[in-house]
SEKEDO-503126 format. One record per residue (C-alpha): residue number from 1; chain; x, y, z. Coordinates in steps of 0.02 Angstrom, whole numbers, padded with zeros to 5 digits. Layout:
<sites>
site pos: NUM unit: A xx: X yy: Y zz: Z $
...
</sites>
This chain:
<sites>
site pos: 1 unit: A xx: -00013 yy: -00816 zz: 00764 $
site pos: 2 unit: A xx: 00117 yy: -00764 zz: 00898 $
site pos: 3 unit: A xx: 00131 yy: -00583 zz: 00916 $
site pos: 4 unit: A xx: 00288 yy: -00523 zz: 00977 $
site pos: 5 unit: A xx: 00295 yy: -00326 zz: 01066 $
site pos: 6 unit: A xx: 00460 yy: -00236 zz: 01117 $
site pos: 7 unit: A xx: 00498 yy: -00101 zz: 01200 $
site pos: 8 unit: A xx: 00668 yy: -00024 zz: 01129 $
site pos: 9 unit: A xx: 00636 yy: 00121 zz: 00996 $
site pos: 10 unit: A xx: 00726 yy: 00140 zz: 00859 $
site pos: 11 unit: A xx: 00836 yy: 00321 zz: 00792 $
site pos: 12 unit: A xx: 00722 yy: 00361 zz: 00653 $
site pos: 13 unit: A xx: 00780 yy: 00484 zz: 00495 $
site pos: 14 unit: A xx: 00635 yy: 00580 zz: 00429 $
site pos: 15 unit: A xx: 00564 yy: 00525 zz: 00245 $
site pos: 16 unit: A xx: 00549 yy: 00666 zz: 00121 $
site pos: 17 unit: A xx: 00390 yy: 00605 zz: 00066 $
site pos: 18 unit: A xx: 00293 yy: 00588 zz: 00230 $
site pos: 19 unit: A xx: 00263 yy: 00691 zz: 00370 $
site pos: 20 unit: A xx: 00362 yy: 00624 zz: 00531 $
site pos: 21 unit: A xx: 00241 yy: 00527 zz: 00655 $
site pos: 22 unit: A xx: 00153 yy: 00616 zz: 00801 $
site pos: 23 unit: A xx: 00217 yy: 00531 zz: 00973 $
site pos: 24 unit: A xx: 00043 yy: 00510 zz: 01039 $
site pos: 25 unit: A xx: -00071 yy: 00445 zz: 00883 $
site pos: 26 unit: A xx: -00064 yy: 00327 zz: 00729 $
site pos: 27 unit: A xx: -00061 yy: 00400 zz: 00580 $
site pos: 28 unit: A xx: -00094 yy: 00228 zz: 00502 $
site pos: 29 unit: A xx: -00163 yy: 00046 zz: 00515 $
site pos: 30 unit: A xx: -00032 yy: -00056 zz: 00442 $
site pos: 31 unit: A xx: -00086 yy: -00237 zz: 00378 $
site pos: 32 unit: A xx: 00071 yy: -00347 zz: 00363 $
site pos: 33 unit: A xx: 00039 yy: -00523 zz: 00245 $
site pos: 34 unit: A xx: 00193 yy: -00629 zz: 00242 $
site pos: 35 unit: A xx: 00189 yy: -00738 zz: 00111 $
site pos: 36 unit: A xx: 00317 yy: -00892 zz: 00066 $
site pos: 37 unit: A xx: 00376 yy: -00852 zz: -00123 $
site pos: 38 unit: A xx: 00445 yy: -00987 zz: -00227 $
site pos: 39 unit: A xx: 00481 yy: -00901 zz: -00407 $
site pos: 40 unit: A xx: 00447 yy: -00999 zz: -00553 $
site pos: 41 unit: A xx: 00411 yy: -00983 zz: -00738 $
site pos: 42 unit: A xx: 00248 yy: -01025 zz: -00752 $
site pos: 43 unit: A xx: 00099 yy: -00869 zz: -00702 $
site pos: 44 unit: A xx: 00115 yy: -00829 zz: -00528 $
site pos: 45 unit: A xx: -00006 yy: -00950 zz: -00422 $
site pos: 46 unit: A xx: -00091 yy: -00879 zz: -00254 $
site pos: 47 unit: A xx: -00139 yy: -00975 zz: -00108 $
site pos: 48 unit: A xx: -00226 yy: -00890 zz: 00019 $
site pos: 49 unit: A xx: -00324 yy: -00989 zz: 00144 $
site pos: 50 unit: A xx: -00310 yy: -00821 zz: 00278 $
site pos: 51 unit: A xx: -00406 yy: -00728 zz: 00151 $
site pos: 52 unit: A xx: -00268 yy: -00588 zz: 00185 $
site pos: 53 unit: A xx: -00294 yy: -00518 zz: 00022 $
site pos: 54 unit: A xx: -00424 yy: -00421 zz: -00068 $
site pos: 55 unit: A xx: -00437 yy: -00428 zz: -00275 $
site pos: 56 unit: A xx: -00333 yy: -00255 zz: -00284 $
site pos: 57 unit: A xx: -00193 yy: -00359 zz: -00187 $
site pos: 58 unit: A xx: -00211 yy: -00510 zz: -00305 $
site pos: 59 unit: A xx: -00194 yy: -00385 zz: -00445 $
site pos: 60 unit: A xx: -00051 yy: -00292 zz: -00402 $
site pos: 61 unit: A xx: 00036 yy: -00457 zz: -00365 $
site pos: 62 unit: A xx: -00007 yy: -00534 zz: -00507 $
site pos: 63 unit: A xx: 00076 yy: -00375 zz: -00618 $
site pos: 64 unit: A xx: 00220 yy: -00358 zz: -00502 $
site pos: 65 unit: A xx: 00271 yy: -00535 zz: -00482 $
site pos: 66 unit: A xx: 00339 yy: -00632 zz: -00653 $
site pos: 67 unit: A xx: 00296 yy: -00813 zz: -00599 $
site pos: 68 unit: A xx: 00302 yy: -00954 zz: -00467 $
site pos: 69 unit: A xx: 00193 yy: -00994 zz: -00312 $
site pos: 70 unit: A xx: 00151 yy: -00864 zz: -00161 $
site pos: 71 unit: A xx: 00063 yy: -00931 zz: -00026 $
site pos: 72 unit: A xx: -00014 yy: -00842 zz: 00128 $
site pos: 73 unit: A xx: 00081 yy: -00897 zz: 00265 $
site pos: 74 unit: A xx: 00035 yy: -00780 zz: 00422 $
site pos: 75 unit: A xx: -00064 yy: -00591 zz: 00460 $
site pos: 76 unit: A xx: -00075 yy: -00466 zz: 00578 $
site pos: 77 unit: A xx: -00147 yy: -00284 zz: 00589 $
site pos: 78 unit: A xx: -00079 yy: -00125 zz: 00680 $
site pos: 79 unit: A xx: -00116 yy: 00018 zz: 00744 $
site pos: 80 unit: A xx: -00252 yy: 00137 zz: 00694 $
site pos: 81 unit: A xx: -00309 yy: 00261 zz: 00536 $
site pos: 82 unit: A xx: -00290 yy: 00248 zz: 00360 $
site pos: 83 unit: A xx: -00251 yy: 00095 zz: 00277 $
site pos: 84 unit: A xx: -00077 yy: 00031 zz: 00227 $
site pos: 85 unit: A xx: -00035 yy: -00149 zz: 00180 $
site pos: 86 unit: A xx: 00145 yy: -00233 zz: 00158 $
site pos: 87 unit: A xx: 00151 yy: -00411 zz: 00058 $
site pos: 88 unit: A xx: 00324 yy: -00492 zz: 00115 $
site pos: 89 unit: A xx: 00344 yy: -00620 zz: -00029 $
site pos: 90 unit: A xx: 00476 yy: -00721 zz: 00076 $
site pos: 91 unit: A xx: 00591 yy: -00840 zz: -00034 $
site pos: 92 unit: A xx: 00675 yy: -00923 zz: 00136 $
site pos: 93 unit: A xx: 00735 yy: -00884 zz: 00322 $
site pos: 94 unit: A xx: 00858 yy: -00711 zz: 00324 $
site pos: 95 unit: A xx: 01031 yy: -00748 zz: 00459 $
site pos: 96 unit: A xx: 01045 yy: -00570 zz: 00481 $
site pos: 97 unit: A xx: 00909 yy: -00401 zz: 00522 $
site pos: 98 unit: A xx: 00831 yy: -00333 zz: 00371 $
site pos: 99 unit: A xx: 00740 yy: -00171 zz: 00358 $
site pos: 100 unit: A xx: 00640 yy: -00070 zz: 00238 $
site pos: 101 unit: A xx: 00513 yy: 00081 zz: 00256 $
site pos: 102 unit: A xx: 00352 yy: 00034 zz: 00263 $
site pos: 103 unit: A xx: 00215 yy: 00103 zz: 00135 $
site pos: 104 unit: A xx: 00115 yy: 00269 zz: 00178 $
site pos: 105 unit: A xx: -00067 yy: 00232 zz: 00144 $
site pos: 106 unit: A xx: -00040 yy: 00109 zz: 00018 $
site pos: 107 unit: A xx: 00018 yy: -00043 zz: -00045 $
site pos: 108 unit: A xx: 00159 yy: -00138 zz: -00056 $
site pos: 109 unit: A xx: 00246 yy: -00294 zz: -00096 $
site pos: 110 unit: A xx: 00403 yy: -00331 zz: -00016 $
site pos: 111 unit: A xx: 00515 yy: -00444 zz: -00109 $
site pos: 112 unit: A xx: 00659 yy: -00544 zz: -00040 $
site pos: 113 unit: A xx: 00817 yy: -00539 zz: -00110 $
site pos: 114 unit: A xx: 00934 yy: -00643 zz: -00021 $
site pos: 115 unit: A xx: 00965 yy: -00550 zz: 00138 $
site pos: 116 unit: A xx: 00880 yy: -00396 zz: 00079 $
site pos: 117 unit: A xx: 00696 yy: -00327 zz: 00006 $
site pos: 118 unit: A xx: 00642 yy: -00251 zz: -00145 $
site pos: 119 unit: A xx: 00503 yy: -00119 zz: -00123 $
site pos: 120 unit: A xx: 00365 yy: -00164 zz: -00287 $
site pos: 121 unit: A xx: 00301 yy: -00046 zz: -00367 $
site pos: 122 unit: A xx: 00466 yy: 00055 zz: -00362 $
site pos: 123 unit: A xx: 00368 yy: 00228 zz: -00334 $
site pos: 124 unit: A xx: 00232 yy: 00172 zz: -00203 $
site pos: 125 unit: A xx: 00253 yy: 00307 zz: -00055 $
site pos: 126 unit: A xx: 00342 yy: 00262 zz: 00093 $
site pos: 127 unit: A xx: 00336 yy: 00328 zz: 00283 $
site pos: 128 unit: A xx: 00476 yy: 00370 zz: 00397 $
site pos: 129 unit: A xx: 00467 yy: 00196 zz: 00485 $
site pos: 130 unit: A xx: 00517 yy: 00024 zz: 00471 $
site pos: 131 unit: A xx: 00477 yy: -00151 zz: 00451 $
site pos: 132 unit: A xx: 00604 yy: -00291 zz: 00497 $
site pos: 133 unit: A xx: 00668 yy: -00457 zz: 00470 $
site pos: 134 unit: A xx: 00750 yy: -00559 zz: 00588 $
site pos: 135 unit: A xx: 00789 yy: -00749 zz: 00625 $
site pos: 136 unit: A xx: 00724 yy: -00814 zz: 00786 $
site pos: 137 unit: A xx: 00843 yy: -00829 zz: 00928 $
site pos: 138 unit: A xx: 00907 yy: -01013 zz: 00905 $
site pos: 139 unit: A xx: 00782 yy: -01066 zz: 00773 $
site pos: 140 unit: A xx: 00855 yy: -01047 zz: 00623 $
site pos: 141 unit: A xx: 00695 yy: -01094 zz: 00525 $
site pos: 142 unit: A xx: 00575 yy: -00974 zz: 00612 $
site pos: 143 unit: A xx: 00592 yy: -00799 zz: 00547 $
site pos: 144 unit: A xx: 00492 yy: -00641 zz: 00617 $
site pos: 145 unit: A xx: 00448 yy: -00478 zz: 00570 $
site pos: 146 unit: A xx: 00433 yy: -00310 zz: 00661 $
site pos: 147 unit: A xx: 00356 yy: -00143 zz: 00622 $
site pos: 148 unit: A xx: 00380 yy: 00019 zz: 00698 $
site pos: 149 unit: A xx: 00263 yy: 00087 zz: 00790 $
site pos: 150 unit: A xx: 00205 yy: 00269 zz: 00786 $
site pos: 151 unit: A xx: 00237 yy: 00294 zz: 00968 $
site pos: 152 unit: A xx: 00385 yy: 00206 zz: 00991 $
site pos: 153 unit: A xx: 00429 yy: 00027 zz: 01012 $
site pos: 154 unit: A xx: 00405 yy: -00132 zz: 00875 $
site pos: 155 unit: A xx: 00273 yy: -00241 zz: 00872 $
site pos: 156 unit: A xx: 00259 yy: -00385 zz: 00762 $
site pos: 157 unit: A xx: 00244 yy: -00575 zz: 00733 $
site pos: 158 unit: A xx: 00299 yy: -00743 zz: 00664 $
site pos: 159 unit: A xx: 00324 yy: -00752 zz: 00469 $
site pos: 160 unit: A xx: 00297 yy: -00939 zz: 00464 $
site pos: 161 unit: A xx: 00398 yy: -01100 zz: 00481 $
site pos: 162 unit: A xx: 00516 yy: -01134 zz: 00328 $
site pos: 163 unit: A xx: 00542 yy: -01316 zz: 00283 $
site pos: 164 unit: A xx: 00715 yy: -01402 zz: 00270 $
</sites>
C-alpha cells in the first residue's frame, strides 16, 4: 500500500459534538478500510483477505448494508490514542474531492453515493476533521483517500484500482 503525506492544512470549523484537536497530540488512532461495494439483492457478502475487520465490523456492516458484495480492497492506520475506524464502501472512482468528518472513537461506514458519502449509522459521533476522496492526477481509475491529521497536514493512501 502507497501512503501518500502532504503538507497543506486545511481551515477546519469546529464540530459541536467533539472537542477541537490539540496542535501537538492525537486525540485518536484512526483505522481507514476501503472497501469496493457492488450493491446487490442478495445478503451482503464480505471478502476480506487483509483481515481489516473484526466481528463488530462484520456486524455493523452486515445491519447497515441491504445487499451485494464488499470486498477489502486496501488499509492503513493513523495516528495515536483511542480507536476510531472508517469503512469506505466504494461503488467506483469519484472525478471530483469528496469529504466527510471522520468518526470520534467509533465506527463508521462510509457509503458512496455518486460523488458524495453517506455517514452509516446516521448518529455515530463525528470529530472536527476530515477524510477525502480524490481521483489520482491523470489516472482516472486510481482513487485515494486522505485524512486529517491532528496536527495539521493529510496523510493517506491508495483506495484500490477500479476495473474498466
Amino acid at each position: 500500500m502507497a501512503l501518500f503525506t502532504y503538507s497543506a492544512s486545511l481551515a477546519q470549523s469546529p464540530s459541536p459534538l467533539v472537542p477541537s484537536a490539540s496542535p501537538r497530540r492525537p486525540l485518536q488512532q484512526l483505522t481507514v478500510v476501503c472497501m469496493h461495494y457492488s450493491p446487490g439483492a442478495e445478503p451482503l457478502r464480505i471478502i476480506d483477505s487483509f483481515s481489516a475487520l473484526t466481528p463488530e465490523d462484520i456486524a455493523l456492516l452486515q445491519k447497515c448494508v441491504p445487499g451485494g458484495t464488499a470486498e477489502v480492497s486496501e488499509r492503513g492506520i493513523y495516528e495515536e490514542g483511542p480507536k476510531a475506524k472508517a469503512i469506505l464502501l466504494l461503488t467506483g472512482p469519484v472525478v471530483q474531492r469528496v469529504s466527510a468528518l471522520q468518526p470520534w472513537h467509533s465506527t463508521a461506514i462510509y457509503l458512496q453515493e455518486g460523488q458524495s458519502l453517506a455517514i452509516l449509522p446516521k448518529d455515530v459521533p463525528v470529530f472536527d476533521k476530515h477524510l477525502h476522496l480524490e481521483q489520482l492526477q491523470d489516472a482516472s481509475r486510481n482513487n485515494i483517500y486522505l485524512i486529517d491529521l491532528t496536527a495539521g497536514g493529510e496523510a493517506g493512501g491508495s483506495t484500490g484500482v477500479w476495473k474498466r
